[in-house]
N, CA, C and O atoms as a Maestro MAE file, in Angstrom:
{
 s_m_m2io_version
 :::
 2.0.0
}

f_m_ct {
 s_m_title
 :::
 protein
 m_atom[208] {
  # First column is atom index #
  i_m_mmod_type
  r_m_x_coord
  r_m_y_coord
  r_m_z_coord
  i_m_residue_number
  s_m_chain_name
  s_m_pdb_residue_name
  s_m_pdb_atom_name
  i_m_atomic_number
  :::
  1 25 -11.953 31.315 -10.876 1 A "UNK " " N  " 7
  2 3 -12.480 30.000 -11.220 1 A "UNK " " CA " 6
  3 2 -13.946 30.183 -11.603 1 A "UNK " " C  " 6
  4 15 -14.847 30.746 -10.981 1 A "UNK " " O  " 8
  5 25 -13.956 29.649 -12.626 2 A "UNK " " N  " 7
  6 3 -15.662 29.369 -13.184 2 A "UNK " " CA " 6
  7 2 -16.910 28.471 -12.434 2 A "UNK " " C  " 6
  8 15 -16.578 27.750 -11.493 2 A "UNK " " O  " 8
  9 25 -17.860 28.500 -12.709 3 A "UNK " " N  " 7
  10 3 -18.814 28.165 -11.923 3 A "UNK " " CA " 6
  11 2 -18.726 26.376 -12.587 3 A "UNK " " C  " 6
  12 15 -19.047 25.289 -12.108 3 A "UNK " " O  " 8
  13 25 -18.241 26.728 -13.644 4 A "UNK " " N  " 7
  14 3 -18.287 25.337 -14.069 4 A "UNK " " CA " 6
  15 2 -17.214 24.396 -13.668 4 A "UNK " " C  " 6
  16 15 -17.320 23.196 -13.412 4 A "UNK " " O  " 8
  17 25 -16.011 25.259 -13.656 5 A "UNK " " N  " 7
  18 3 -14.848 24.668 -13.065 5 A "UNK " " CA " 6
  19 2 -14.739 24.362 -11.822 5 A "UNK " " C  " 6
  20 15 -13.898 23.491 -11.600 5 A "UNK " " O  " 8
  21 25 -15.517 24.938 -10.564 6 A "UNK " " N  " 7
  22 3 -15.543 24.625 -9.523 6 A "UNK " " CA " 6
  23 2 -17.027 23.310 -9.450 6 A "UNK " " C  " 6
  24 15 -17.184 22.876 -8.308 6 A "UNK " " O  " 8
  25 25 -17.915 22.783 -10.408 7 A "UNK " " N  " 7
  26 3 -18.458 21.967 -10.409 7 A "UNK " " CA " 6
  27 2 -17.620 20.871 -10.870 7 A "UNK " " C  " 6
  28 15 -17.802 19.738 -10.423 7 A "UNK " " O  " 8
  29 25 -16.862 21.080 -11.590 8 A "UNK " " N  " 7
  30 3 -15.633 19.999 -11.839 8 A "UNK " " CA " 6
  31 2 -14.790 19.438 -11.216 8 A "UNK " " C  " 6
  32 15 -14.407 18.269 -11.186 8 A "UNK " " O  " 8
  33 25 -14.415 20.612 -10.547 9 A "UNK " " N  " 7
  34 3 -13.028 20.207 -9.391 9 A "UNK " " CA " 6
  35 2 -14.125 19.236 -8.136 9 A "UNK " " C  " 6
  36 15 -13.558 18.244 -7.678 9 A "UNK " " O  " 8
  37 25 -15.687 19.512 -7.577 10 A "UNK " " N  " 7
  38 3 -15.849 19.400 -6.796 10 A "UNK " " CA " 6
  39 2 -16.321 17.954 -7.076 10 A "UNK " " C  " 6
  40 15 -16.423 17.243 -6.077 10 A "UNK " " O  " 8
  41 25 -16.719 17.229 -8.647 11 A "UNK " " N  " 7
  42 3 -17.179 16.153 -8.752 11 A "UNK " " CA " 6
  43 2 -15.459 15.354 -8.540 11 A "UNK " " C  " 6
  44 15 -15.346 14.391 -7.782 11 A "UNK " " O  " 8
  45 25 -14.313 15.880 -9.263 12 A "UNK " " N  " 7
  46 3 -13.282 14.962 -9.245 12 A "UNK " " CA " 6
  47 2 -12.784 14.801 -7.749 12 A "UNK " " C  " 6
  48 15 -12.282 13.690 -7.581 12 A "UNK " " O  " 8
  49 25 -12.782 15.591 -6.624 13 A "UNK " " N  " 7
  50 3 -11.450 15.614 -5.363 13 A "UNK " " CA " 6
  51 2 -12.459 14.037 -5.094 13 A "UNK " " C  " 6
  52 15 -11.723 13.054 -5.007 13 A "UNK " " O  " 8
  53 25 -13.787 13.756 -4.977 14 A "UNK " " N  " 7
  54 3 -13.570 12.132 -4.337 14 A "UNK " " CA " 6
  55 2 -13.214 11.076 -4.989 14 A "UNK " " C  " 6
  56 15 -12.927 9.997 -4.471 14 A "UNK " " O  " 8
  57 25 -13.212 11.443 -6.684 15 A "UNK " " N  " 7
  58 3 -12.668 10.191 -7.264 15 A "UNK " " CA " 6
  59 2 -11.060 10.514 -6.565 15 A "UNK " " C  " 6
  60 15 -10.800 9.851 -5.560 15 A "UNK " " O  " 8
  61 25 -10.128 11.371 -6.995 16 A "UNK " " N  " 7
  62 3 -8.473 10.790 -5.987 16 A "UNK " " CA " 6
  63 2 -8.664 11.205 -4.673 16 A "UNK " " C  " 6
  64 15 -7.592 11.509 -4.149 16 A "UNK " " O  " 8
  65 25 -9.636 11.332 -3.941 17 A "UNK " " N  " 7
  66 3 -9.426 10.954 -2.827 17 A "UNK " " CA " 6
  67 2 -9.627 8.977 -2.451 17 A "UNK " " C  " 6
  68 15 -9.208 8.209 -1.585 17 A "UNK " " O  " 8
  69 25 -10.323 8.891 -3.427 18 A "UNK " " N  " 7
  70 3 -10.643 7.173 -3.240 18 A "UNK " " CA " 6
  71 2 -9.034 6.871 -4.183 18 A "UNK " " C  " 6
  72 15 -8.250 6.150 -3.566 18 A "UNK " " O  " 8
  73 25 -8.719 7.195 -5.087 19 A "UNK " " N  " 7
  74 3 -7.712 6.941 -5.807 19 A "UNK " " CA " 6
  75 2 -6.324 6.806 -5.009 19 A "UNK " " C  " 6
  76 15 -5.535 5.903 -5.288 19 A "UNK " " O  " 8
  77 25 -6.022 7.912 -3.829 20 A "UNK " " N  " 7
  78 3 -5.156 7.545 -2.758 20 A "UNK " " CA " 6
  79 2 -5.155 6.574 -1.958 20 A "UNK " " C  " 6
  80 15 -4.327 5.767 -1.536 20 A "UNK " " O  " 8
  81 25 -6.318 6.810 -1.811 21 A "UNK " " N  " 7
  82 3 -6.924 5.643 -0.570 21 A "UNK " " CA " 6
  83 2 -6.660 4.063 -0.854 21 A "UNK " " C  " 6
  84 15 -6.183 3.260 -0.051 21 A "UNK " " O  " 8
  85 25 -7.070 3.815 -2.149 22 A "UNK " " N  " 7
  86 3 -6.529 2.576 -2.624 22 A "UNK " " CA " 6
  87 2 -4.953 2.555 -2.967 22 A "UNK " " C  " 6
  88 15 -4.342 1.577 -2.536 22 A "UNK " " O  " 8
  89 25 -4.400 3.289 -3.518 23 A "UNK " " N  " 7
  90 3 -3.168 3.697 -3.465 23 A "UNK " " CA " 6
  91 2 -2.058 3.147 -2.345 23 A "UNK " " C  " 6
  92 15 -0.970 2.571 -2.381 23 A "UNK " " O  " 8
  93 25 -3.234 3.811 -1.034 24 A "UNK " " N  " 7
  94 3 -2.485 3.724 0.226 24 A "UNK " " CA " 6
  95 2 -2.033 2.481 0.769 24 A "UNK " " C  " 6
  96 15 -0.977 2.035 1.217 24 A "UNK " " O  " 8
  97 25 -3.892 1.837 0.456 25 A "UNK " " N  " 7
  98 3 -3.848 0.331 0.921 25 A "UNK " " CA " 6
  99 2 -2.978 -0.678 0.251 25 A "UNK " " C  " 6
  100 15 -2.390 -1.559 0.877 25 A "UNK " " O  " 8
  101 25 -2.917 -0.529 -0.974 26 A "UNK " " N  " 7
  102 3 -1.392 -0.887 -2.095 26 A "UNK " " CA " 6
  103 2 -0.552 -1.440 -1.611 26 A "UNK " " C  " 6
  104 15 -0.174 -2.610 -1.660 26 A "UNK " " O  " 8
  105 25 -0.115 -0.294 -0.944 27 A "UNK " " N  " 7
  106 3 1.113 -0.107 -0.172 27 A "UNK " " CA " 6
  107 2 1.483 -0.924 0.943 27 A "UNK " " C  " 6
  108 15 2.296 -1.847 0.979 27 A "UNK " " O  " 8
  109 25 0.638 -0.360 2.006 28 A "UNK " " N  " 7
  110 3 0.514 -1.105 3.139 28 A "UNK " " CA " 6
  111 2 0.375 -2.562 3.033 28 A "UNK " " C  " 6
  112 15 0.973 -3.255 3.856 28 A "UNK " " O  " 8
  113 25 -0.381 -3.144 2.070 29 A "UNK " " N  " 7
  114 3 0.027 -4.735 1.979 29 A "UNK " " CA " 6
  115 2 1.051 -5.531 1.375 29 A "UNK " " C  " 6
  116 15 1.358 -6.704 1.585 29 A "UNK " " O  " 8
  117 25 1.797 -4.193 0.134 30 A "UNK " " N  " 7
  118 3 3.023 -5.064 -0.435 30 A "UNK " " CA " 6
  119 2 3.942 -4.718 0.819 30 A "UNK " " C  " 6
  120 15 4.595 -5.703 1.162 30 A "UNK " " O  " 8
  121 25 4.162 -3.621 1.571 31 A "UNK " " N  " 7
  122 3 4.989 -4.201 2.691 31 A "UNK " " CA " 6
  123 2 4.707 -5.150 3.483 31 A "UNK " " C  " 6
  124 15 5.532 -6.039 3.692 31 A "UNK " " O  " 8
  125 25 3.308 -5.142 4.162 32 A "UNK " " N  " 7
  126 3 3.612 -6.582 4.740 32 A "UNK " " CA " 6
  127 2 3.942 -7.863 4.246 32 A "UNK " " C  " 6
  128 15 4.524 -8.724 4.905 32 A "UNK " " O  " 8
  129 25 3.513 -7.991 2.921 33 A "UNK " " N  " 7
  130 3 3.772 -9.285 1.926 33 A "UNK " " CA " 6
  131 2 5.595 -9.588 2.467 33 A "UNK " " C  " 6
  132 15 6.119 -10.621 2.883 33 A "UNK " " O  " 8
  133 25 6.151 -8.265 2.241 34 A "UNK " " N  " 7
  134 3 7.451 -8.163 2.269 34 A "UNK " " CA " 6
  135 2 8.508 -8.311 3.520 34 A "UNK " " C  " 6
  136 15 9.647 -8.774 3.590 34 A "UNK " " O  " 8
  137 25 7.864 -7.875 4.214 35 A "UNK " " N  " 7
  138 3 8.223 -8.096 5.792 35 A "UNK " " CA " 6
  139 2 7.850 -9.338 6.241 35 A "UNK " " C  " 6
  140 15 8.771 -9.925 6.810 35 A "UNK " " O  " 8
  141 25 6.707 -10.001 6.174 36 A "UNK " " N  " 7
  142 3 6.460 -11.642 6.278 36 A "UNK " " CA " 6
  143 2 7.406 -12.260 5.348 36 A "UNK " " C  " 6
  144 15 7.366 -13.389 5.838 36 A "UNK " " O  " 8
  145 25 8.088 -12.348 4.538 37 A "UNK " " N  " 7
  146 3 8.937 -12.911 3.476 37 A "UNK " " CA " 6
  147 2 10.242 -12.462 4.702 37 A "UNK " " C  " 6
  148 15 10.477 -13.248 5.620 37 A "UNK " " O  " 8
  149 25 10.761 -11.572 4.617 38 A "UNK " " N  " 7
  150 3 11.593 -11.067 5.476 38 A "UNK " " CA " 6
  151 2 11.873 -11.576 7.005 38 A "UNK " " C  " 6
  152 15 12.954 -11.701 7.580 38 A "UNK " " O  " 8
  153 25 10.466 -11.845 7.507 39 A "UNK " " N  " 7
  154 3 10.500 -12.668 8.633 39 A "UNK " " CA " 6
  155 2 10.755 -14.247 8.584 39 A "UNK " " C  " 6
  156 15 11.238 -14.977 9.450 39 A "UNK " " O  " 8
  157 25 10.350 -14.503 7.488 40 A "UNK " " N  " 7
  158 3 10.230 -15.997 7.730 40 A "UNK " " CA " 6
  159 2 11.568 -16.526 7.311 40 A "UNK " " C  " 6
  160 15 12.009 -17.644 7.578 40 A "UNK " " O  " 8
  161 25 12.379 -15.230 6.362 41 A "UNK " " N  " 7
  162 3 13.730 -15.877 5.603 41 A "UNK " " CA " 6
  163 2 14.967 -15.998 7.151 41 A "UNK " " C  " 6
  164 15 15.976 -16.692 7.274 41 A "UNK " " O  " 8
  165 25 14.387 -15.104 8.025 42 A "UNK " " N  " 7
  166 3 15.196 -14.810 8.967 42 A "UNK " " CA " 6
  167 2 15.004 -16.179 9.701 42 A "UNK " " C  " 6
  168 15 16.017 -16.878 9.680 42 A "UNK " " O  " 8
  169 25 13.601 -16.870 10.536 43 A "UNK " " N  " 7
  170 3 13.350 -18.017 10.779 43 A "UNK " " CA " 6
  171 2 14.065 -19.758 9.741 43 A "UNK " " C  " 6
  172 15 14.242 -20.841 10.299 43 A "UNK " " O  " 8
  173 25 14.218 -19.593 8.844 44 A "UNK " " N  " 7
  174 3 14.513 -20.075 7.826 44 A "UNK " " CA " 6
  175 2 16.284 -20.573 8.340 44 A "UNK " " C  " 6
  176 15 16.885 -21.493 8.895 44 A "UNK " " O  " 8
  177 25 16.512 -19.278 7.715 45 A "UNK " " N  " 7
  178 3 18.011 -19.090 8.558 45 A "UNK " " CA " 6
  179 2 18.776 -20.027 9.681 45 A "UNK " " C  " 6
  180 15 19.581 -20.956 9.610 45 A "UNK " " O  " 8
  181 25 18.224 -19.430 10.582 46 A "UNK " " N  " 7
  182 3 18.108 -19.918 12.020 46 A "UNK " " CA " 6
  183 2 18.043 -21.128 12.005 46 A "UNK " " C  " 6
  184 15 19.018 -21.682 12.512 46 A "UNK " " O  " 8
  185 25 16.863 -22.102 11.418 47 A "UNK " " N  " 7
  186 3 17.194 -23.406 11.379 47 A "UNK " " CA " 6
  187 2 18.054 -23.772 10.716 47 A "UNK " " C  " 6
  188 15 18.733 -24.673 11.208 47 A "UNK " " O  " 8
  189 25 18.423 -23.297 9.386 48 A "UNK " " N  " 7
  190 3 19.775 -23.568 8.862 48 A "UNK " " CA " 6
  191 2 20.685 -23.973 8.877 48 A "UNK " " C  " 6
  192 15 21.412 -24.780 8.300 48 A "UNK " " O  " 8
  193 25 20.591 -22.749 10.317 49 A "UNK " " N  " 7
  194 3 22.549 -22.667 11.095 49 A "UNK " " CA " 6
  195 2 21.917 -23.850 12.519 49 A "UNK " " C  " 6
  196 15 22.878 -24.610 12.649 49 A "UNK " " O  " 8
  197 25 21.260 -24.124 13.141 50 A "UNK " " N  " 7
  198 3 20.983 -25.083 13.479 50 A "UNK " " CA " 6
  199 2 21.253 -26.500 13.423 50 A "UNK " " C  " 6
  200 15 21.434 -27.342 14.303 50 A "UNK " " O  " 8
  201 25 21.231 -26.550 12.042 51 A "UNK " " N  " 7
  202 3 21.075 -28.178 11.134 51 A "UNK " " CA " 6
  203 2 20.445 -29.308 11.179 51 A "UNK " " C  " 6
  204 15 20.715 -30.505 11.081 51 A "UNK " " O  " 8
  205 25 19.045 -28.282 11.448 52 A "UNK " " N  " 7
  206 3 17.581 -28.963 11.381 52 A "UNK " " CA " 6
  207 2 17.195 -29.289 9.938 52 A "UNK " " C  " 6
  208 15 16.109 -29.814 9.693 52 A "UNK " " O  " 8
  :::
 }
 m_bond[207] {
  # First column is bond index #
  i_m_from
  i_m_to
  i_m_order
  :::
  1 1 2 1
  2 2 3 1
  3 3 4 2
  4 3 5 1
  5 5 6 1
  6 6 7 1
  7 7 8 2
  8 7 9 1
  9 9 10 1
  10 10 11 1
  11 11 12 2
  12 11 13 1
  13 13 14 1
  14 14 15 1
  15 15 16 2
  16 15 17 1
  17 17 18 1
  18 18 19 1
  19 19 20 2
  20 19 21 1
  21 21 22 1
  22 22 23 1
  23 23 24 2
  24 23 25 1
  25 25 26 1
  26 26 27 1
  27 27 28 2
  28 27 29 1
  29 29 30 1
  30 30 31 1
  31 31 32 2
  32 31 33 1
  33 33 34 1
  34 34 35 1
  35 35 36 2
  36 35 37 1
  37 37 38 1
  38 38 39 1
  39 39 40 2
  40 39 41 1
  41 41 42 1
  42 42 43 1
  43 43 44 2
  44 43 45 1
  45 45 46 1
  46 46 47 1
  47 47 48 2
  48 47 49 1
  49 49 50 1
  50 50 51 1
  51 51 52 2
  52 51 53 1
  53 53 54 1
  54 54 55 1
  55 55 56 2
  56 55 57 1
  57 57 58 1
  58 58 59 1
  59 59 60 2
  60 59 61 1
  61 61 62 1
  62 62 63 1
  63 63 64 2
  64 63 65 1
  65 65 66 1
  66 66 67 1
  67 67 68 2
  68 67 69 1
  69 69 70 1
  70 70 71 1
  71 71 72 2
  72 71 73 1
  73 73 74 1
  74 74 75 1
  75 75 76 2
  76 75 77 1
  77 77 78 1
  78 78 79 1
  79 79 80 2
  80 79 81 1
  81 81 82 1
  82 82 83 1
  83 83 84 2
  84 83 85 1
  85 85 86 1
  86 86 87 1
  87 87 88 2
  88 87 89 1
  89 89 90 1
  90 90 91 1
  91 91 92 2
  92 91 93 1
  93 93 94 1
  94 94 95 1
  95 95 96 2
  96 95 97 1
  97 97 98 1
  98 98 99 1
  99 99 100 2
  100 99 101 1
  101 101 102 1
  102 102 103 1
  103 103 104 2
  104 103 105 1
  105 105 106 1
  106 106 107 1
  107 107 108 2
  108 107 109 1
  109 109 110 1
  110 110 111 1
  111 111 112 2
  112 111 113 1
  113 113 114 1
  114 114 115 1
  115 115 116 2
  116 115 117 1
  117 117 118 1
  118 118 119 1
  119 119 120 2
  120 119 121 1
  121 121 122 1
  122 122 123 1
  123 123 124 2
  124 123 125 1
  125 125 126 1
  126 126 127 1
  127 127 128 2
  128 127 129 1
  129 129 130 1
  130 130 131 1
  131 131 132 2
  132 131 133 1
  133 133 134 1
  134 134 135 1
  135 135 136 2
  136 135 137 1
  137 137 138 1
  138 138 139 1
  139 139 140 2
  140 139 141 1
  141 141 142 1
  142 142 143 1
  143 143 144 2
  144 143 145 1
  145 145 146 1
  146 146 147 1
  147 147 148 2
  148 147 149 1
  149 149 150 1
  150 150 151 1
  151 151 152 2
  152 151 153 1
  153 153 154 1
  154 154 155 1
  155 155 156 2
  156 155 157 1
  157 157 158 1
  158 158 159 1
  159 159 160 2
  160 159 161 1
  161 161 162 1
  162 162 163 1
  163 163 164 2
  164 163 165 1
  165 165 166 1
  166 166 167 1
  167 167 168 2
  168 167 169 1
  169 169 170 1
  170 170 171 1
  171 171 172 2
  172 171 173 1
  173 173 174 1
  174 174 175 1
  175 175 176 2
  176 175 177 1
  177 177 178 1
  178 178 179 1
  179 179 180 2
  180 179 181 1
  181 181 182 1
  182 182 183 1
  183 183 184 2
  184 183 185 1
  185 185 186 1
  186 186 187 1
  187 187 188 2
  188 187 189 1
  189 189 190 1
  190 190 191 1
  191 191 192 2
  192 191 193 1
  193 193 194 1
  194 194 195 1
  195 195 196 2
  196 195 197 1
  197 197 198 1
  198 198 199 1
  199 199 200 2
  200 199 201 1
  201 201 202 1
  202 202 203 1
  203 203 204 2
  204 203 205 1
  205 205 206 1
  206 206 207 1
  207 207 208 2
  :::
 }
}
């Protein structure tokens, strides 16, 4: 590896390390979006069969 190439690699690893990172957080909130939807269809339900 070149002197230049290792000035390269060393400016890019924090841009995708931030690039995961947001990535990650992505994630983690479309599941909860999804699991609250999931919870509430289940609550939903329930009154349903109720006949509230």
């Amino acid at each position: 590896m070149t002197e230049v190439q290792a000035v390269e690699l060393a400016e890019l690893r924090p841009k995708v390390t931030q690039r995961k990172q947001q990535s990650k957080e992505r994630r983690a909130k479309e599941y909860q979006g999804i699991k609250a939807a999931a919870d509430r269809v289940v609550v939903l339900e329930e009154l349903e069969g109720r006949g509230s």
